[in-house]
C-alpha positions in Angstrom: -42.8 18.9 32.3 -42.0 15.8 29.8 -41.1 14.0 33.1 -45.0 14.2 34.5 -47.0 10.7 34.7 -49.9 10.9 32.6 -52.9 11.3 35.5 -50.8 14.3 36.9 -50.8 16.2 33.0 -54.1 15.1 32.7 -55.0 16.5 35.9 -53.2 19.3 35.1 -54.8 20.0 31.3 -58.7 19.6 33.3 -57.7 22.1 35.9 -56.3 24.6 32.7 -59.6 24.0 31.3 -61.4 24.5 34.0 -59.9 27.8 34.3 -60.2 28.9 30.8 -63.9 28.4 30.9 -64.4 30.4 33.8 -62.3 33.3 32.2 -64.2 33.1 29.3 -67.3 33.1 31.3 -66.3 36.1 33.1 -66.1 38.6 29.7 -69.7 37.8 29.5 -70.3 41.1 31.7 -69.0 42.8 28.7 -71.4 41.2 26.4 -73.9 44.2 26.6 -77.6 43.1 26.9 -76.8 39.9 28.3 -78.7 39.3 31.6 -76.3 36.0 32.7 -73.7 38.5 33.2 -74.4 40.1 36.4 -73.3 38.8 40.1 -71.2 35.9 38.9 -68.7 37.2 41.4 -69.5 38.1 44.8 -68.7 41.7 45.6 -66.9 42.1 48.5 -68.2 45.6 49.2 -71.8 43.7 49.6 -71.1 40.9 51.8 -70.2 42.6 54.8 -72.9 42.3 58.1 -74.1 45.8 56.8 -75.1 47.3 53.7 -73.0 50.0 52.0 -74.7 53.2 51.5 -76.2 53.3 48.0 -77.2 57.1 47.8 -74.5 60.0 46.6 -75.6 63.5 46.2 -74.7 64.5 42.5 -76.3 68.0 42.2 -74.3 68.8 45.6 -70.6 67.6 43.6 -68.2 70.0 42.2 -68.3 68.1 38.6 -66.0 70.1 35.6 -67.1 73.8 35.2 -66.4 75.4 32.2 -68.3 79.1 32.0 -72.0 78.4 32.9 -71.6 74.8 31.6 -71.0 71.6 33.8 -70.8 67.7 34.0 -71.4 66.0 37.4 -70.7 62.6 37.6 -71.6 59.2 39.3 -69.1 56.0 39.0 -68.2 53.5 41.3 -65.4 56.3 42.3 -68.0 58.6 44.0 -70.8 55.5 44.8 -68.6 52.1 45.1 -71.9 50.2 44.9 -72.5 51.6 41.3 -70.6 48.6 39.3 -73.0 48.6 37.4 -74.5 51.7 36.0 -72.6 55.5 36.3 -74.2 58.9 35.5 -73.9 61.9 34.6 -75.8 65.4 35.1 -75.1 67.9 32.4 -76.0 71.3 31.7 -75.3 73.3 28.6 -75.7 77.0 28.2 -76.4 78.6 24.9 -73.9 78.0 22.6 -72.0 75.5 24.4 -71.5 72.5 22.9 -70.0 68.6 24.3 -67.7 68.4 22.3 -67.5 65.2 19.3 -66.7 62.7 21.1 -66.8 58.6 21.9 -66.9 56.8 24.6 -64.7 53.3 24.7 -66.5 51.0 27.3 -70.2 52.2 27.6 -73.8 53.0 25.6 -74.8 56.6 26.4 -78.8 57.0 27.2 -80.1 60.1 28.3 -83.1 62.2 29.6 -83.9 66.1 29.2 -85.5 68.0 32.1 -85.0 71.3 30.6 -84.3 73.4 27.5 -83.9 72.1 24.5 -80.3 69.8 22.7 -79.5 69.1 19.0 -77.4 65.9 19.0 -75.5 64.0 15.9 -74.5 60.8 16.0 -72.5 58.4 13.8 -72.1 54.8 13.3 -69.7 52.4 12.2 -71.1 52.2 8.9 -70.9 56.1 8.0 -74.0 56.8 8.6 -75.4 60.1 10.4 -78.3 61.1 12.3 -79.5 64.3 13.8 -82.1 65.1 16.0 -83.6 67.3 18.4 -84.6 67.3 21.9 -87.1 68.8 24.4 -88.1 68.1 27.6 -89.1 64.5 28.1 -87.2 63.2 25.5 -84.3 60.2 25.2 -81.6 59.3 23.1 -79.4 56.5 22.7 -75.9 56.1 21.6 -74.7 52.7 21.1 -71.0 51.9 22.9 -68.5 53.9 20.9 -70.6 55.7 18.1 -69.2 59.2 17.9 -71.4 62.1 18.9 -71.8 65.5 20.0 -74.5 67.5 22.6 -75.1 71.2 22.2 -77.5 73.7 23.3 -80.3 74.5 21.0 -81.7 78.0 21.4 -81.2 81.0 23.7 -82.0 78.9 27.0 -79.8 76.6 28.8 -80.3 73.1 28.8 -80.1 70.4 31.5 -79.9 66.2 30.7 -78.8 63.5 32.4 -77.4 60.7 31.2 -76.8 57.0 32.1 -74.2 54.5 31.2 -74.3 51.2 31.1 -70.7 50.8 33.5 -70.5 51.4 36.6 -66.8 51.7 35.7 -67.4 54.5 32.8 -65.8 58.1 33.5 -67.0 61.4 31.4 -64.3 62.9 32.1 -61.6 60.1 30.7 -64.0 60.3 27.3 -62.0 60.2 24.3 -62.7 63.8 22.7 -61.6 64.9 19.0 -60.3 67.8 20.1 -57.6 66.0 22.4 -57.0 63.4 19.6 -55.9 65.8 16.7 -54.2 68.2 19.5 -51.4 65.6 20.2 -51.2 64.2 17.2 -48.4 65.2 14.7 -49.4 67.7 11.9 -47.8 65.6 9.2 -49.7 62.8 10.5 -52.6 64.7 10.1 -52.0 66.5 6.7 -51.4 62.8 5.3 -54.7 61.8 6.8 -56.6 64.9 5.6 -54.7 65.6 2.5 -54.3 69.3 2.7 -51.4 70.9 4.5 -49.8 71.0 7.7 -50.5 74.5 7.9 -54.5 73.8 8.2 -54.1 72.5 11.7 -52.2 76.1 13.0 -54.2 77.9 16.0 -55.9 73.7 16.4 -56.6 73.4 20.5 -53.7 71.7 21.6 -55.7 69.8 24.7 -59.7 68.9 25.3 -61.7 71.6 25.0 -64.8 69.6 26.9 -67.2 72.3 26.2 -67.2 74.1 22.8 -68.3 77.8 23.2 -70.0 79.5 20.0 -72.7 80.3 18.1 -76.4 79.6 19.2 -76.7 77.2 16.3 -79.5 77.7 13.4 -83.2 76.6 14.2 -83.1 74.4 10.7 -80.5 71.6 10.9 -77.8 72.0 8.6 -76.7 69.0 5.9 -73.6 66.8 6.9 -70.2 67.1 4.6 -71.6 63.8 3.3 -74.7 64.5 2.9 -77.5 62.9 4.4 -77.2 59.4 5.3 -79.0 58.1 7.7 -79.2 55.0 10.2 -81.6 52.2 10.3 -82.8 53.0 13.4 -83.7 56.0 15.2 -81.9 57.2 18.3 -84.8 59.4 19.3 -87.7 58.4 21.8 -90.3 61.1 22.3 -90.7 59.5 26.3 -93.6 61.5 27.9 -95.2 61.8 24.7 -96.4 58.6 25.2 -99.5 57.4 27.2 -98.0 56.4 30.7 -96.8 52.4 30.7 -99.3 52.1 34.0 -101.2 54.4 36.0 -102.7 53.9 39.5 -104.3 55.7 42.1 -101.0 57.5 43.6 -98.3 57.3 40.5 -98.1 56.8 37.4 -95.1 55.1 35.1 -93.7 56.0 32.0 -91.2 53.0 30.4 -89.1 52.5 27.3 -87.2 49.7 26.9 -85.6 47.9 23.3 -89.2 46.8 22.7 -90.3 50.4 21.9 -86.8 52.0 21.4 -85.2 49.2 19.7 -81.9 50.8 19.0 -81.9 50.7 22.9 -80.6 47.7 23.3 -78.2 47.7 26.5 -80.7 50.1 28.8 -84.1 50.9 29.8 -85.4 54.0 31.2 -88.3 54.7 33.5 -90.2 58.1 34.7 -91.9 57.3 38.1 -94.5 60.2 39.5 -95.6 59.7 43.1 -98.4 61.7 45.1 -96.9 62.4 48.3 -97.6 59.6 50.4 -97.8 56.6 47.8 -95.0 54.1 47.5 -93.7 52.0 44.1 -94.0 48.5 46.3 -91.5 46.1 47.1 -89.8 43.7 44.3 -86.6 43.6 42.6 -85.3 43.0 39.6 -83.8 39.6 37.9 -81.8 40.9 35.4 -80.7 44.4 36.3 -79.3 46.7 38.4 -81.2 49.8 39.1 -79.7 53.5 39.3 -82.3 56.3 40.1 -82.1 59.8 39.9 -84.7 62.4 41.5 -85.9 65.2 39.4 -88.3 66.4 42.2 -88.9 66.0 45.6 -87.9 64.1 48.1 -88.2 60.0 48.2 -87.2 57.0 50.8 -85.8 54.1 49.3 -85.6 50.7 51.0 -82.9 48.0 50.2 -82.9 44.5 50.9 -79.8 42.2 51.2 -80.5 38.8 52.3 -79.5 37.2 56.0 -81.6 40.2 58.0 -79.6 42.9 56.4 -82.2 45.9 55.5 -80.8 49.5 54.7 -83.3 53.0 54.1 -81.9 56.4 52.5 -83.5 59.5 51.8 -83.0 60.9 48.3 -83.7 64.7 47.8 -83.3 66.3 44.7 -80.9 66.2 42.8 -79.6 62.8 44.6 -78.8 59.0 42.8 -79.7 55.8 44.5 -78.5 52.4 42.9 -79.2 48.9 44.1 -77.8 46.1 42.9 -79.5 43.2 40.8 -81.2 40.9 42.7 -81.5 43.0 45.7 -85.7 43.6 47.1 -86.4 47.4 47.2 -89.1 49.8 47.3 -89.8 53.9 46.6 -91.8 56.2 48.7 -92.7 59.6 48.4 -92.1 61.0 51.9 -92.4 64.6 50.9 -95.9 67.0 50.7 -95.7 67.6 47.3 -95.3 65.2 44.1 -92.0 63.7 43.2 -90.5 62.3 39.7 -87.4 59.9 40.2 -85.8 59.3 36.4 -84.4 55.3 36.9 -82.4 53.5 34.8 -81.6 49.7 34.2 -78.4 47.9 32.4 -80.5 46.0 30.1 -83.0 46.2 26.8 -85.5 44.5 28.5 -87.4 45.4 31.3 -88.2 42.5 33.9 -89.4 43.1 37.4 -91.1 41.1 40.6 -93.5 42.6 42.9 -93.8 41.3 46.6 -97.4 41.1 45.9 -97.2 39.7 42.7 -95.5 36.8 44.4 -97.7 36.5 47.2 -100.5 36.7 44.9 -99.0 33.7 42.2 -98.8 31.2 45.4 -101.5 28.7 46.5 -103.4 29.9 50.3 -102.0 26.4 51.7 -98.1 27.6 50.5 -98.3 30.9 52.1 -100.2 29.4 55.4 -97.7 26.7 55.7 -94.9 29.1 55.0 -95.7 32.0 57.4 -97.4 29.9 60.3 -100.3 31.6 59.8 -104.2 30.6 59.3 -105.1 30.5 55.1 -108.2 32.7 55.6 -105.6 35.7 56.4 -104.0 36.1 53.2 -107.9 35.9 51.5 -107.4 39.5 52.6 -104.3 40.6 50.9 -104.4 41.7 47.3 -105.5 39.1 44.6 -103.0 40.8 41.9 -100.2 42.8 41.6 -100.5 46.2 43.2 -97.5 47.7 41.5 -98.5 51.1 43.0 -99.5 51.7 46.5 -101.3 55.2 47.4 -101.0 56.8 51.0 -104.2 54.6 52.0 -102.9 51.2 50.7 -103.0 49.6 47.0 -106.1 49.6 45.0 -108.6 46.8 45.9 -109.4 47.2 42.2 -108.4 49.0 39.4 -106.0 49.1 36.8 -102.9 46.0 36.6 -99.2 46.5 35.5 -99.6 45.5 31.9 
């Protein structure tokens, strides 16, 4: 090494650099919320001649079963395409609690379809929140802020919940009742102060699901007493007026600019009369996982070089496509359908193919299709967003 001319160290020291940067460049996918992060390495699994399947049927999985309780799950070990976003299905019968627990390497959001769940949360500065949920309603937990899920009332509850990694597992969650189990009690009794004997008859691996109790209607005070956040991590969802609402759907949306504890994902409910379609476009800055709550749904996937993919989602079934990748969502059923989709990022950005056709000049779109000016006169003026069995909405409401 002290023997190398000058150029060659140089040359050398420019090519460490070089290096450096790009490895430093690359932990930017773990900088939650920021949209540079995504596709700055090609995935192998998406540059073959065909694309990979992109639906997995989570209801159908055998999940973890504990009594009349269960988590399903969705990671890039079930769906490979999922890098991105994982999810879970969850239901909870009375009494049963998810346990306290944390999870190391992704933010928690999630949905309630049925029942109602008591939640508490903390953060990293001691305080505590709360909160109750019903039907329609989202929570947020920011990447390792402990928490815990239980059953409110005498019916059983059903979420599901999204992660912001595709690479996230619920079942390798770090749970407290695993923690203090294999830790030493004299360990503990230091930590505590009181004595080894107060951790006798302690679970001695993950319990997963707590059984008890149905717990009381009224929330009870924390050991602390109450102390809470800055920010909520409650959104009353379908409370709200729908985001946009057309002839043939209608969309409800939260993203960090409503929610803004939310900072890492963005959830959408989409409604469809049979026949209508959420149109073409993709998304800049986001992959997209959907799940459907009812009904039954073709979605289309677009990949670049003449590679075009369609599954049918029933329900019950998750559908991802990547960020970047042209897609659309149509209700193929005879009755309505609601499709729950979430997106790894705060804030929502999306381009419709008709948006785009609309934002260019006739002379452009002539030039660039071969085809005479006076033909796209007749294709929509706006963005349709929202196309019912007939075709989009001459006029009407735009997506705000």
């Amino acid at each position: 090494m002290l023997d190398m001319p000058r150029r060659d160290f140089m040359a050398a020291a420019a090519a460490f650099a070089a290096v450096t940067t790009a490895t430093l460049a690359g932990t930017k996918r773990a900088e939650a919320g920021d949209p540079s992060f995504m596709n700055n390495v090609p995935d192998p699994l998406l540059a073959d001649k065909e694309l990979p399947t992109f639906k997995f049927a989570l209801e159908k999985s055998e999940g973890r079963v504990i009594g009349k309780s269960y988590g399903k799950e969705a990671t890039v070990v079930q769906l490979p395409i999922s890098k991105g976003i994982a999810g879970v299905s969850m239901r909870l019968e009375p009494g049963a609690m998810r346990e306290l627990h944390w999870h190391a390497t992704a933010a928690e959001w999630a949905f309630v379809i049925e029942g109602r769940v008591r939640t508490t949360v903390i953060d990293p500065q001691g305080n505590a929140e709360t909160n109750d949920f019903g039907p329609g309603d989202v929570w947020y937990f920011p990447r390792g802020h402990g928490h815990m899920l239980e059953c409110l009332g005498d019916k059983p509850t059903h979420f599901i919940l999204i992660f912001d990694n595709g690479y996230f597992s619920e079942f390798g969650t770090f749970s407290i009742s695993d923690w203090i189990g294999h830790t030493p009690k004299p360990l503990l009794a230091k930590n505590f102060g009181v004595p080894e004997s107060a951790f006798d008859g302690f679970p001695k691996d993950e319990v997963y699901f707590a059984r008890g109790a149905v717990p009381p209607e009224e929330q009870s005070i924390p050991l602390q007493g109450r102390k809470l956040p800055p920010q909520t991590h409650k959104f009353e969802l379908l409370e709200q007026n729908p985001h946009a609402l057309f002839k043939g759907g209608r969309e409800w949306r939260v993203d960090s600019t409503r929610f803004p504890i939310s900072k890492t994902i963005t959830g959408v409910i989409l409604d469809l009369d049979p026949g209508a379609m959420r149109e073409l476009h993709w998304h800049p800055t986001a992959d997209e996982w959907q799940y459907v709550i009812e009904g039954q749904v073709s979605v289309t996937m677009f990949g670049s070089h003449g590679r075009y993919r369609t599954e049918t989602l029933d329900k019950g079934d998750v559908g991802y496509i990547p960020q970047g990748y042209g897609h659309s969502i149509e209700n193929v059923g005879d009755t309505p359908c609601r499709v729950l989709i979430g997106f790894n990022t705060g804030v929502y950005e999306t381009i419709d193919l008709s948006q785009w056709i609309a934002g260019n000049p006739l002379d452009v779109l002539a030039t660039n299709f071969g085809k005479p000016a006076a033909l796209f006169e007749t294709f929509p003026h706006r963005d349709v967003f929202i196309a019912d069995k007939d075709g989009p909405e001459k006029t009407g409401p735009q997506r705000p």
